[in-house]
Backbone as JSON Lines, residues from 0, in Angstrom:
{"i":0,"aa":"X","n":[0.84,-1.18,0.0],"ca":[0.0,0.0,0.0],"c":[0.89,1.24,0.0]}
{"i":1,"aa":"X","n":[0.62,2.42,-0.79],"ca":[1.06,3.7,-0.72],"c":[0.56,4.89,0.2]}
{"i":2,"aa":"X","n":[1.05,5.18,0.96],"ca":[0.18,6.16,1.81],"c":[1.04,7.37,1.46]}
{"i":3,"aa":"X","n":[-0.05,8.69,1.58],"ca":[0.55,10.12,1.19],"c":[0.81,10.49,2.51]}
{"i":4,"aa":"X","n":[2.33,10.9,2.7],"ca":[2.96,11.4,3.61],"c":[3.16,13.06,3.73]}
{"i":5,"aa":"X","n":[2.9,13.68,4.57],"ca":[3.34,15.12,4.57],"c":[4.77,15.41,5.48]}
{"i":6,"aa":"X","n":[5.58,16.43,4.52],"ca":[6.8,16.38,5.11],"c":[6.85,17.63,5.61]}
{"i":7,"aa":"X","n":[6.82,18.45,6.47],"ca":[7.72,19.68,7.01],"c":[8.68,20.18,7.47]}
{"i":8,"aa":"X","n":[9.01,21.14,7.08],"ca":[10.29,21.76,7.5],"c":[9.81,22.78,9.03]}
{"i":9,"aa":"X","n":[10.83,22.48,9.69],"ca":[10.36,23.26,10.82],"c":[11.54,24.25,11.13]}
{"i":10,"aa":"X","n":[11.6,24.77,12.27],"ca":[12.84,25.42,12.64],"c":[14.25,24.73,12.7]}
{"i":11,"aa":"X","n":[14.08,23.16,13.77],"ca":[15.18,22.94,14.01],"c":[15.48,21.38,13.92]}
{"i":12,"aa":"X","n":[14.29,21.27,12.53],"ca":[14.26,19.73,11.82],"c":[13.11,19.63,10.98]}
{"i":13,"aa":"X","n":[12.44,18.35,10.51],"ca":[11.99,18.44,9.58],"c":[10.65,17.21,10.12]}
{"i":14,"aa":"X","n":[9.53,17.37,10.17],"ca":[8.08,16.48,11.1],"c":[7.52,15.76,9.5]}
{"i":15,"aa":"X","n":[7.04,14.86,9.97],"ca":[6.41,13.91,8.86],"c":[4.84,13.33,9.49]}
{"i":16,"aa":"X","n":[3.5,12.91,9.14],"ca":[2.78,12.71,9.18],"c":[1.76,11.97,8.12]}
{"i":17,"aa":"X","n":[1.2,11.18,8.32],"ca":[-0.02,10.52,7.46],"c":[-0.9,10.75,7.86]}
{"i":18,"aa":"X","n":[-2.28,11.17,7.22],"ca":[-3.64,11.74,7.18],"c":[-4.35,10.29,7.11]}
{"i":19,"aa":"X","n":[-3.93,9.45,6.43],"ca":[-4.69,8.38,6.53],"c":[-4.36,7.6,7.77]}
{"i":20,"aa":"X","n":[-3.7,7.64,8.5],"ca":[-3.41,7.19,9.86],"c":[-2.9,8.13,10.64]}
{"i":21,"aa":"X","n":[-3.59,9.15,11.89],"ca":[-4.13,9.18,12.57],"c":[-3.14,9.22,14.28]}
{"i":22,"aa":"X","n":[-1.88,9.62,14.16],"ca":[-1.42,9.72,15.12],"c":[0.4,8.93,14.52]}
{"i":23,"aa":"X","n":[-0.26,8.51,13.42],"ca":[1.18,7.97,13.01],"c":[2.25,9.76,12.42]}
{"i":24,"aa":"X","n":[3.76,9.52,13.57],"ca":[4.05,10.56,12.96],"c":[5.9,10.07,13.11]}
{"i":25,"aa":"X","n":[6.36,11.2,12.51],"ca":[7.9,11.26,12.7],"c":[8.89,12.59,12.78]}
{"i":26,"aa":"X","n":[9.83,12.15,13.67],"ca":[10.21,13.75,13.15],"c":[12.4,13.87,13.39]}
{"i":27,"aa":"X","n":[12.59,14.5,13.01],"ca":[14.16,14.1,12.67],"c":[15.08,15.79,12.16]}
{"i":28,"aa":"X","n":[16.2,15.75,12.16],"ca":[16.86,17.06,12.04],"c":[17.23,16.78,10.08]}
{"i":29,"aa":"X","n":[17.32,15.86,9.53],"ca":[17.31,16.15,8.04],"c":[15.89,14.81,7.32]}
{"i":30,"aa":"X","n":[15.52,15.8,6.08],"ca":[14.54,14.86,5.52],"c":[14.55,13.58,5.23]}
{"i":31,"aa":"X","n":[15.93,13.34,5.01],"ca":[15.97,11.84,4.9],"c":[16.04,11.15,6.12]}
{"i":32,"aa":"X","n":[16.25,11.3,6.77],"ca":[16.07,10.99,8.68],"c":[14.86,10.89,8.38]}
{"i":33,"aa":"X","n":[14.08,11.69,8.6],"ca":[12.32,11.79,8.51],"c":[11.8,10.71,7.57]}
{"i":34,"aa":"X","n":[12.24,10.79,6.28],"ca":[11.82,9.74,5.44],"c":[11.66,8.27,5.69]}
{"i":35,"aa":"X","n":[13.05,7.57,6.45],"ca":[12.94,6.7,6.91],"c":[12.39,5.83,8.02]}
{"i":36,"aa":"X","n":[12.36,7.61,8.89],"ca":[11.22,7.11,10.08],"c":[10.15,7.25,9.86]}
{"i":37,"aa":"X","n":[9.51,8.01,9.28],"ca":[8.38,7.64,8.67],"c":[7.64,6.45,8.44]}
{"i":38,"aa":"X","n":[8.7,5.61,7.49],"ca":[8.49,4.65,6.82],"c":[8.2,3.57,7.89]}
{"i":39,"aa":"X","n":[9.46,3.58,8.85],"ca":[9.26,2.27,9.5],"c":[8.03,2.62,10.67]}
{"i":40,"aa":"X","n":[7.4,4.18,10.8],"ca":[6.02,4.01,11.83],"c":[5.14,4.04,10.79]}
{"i":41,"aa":"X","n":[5.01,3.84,9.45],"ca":[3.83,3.2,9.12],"c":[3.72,1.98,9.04]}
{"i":42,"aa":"X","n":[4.99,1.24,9.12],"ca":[4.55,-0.31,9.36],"c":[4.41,-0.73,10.44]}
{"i":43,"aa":"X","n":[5.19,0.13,11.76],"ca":[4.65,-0.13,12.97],"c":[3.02,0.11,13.62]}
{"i":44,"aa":"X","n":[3.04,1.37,12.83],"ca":[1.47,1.5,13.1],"c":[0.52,0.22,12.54]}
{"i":45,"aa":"X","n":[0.49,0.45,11.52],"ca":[-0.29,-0.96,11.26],"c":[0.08,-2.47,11.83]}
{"i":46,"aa":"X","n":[1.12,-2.98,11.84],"ca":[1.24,-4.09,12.15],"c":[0.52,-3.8,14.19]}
{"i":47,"aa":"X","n":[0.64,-2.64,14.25],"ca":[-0.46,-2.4,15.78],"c":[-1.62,-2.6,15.58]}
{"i":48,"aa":"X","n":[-1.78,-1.99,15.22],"ca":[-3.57,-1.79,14.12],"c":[-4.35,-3.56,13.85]}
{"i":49,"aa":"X","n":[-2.98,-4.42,13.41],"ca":[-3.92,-5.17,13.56],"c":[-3.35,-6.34,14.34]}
{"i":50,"aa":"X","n":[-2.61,-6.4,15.54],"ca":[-2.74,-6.6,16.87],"c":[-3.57,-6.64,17.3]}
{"i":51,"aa":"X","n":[-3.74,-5.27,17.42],"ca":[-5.45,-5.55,18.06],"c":[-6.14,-5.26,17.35]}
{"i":52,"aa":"X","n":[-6.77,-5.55,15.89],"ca":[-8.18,-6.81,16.0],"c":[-8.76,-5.37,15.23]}
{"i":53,"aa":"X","n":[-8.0,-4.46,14.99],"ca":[-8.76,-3.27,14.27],"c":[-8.37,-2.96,12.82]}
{"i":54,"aa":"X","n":[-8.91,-2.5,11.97],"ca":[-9.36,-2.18,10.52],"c":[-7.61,-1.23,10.37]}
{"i":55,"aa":"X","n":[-7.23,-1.64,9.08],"ca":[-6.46,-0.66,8.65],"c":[-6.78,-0.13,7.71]}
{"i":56,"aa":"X","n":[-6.85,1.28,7.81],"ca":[-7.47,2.16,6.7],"c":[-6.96,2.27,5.77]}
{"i":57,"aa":"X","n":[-7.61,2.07,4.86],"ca":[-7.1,2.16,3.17],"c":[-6.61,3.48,2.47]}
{"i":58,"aa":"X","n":[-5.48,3.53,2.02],"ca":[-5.03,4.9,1.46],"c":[-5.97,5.76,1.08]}
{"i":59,"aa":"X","n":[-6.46,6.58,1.46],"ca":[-7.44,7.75,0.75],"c":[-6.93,9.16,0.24]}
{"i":60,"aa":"X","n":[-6.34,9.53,1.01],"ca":[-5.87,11.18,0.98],"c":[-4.96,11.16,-0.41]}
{"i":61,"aa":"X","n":[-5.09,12.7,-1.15],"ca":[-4.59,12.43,-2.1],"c":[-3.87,14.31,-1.99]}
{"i":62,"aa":"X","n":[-2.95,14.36,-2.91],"ca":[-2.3,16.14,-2.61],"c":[-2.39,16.78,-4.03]}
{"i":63,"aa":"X","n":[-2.17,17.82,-4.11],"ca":[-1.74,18.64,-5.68],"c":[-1.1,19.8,-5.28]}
{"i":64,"aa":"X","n":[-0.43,20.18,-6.48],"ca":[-0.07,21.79,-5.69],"c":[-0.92,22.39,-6.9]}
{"i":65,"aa":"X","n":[-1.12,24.0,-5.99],"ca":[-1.72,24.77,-6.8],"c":[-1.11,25.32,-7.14]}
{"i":66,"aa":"X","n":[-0.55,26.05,-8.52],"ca":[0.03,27.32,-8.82],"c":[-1.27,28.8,-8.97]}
{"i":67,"aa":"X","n":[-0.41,29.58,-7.69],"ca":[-0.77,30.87,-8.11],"c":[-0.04,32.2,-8.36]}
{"i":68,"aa":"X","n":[-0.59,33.21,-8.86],"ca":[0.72,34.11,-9.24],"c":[1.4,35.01,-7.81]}
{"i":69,"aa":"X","n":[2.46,35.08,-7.93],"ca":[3.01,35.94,-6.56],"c":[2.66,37.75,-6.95]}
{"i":70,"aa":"X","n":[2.92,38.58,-5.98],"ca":[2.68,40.03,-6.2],"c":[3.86,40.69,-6.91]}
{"i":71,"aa":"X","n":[4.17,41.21,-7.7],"ca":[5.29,41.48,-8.06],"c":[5.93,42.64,-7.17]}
């Protein structure tokens, strides 16, 4: 399964999160740090998820960027 991850940059590192799961998060001082933890709490999350005996939600969330014009 593919889940859409959101990455941020913060002040003094970089936070990661999934919308389709719900508390699953990560957070690290460079993106690729983040990337990887990420990765391994979405399989931790789920392989929790169904521990106990509960539904893992199916990828839904989806992103785009918008282009709009800046002020000159």
């Amino acid at each position: 399964m593919k889940y859409m991850v959101i990455i941020e940059k913060g002040e003094s590192g970089y936070g990661a999160y999934v919308p389709d799961l719900p508390g699953c998060i990560a957070a690290a001082e460079t993106e690729n740090e983040v990337r990887e933890l990420i990765q391994e709490a979405i399989a931790f999350h789920i392989e929790g998820l169904i521990e106990a005996g509960e539904p893992v939600p199916q990828p839904s969330s989806a992103s785009i960027f918008i282009e709009v014009p800046t002020a000159a």
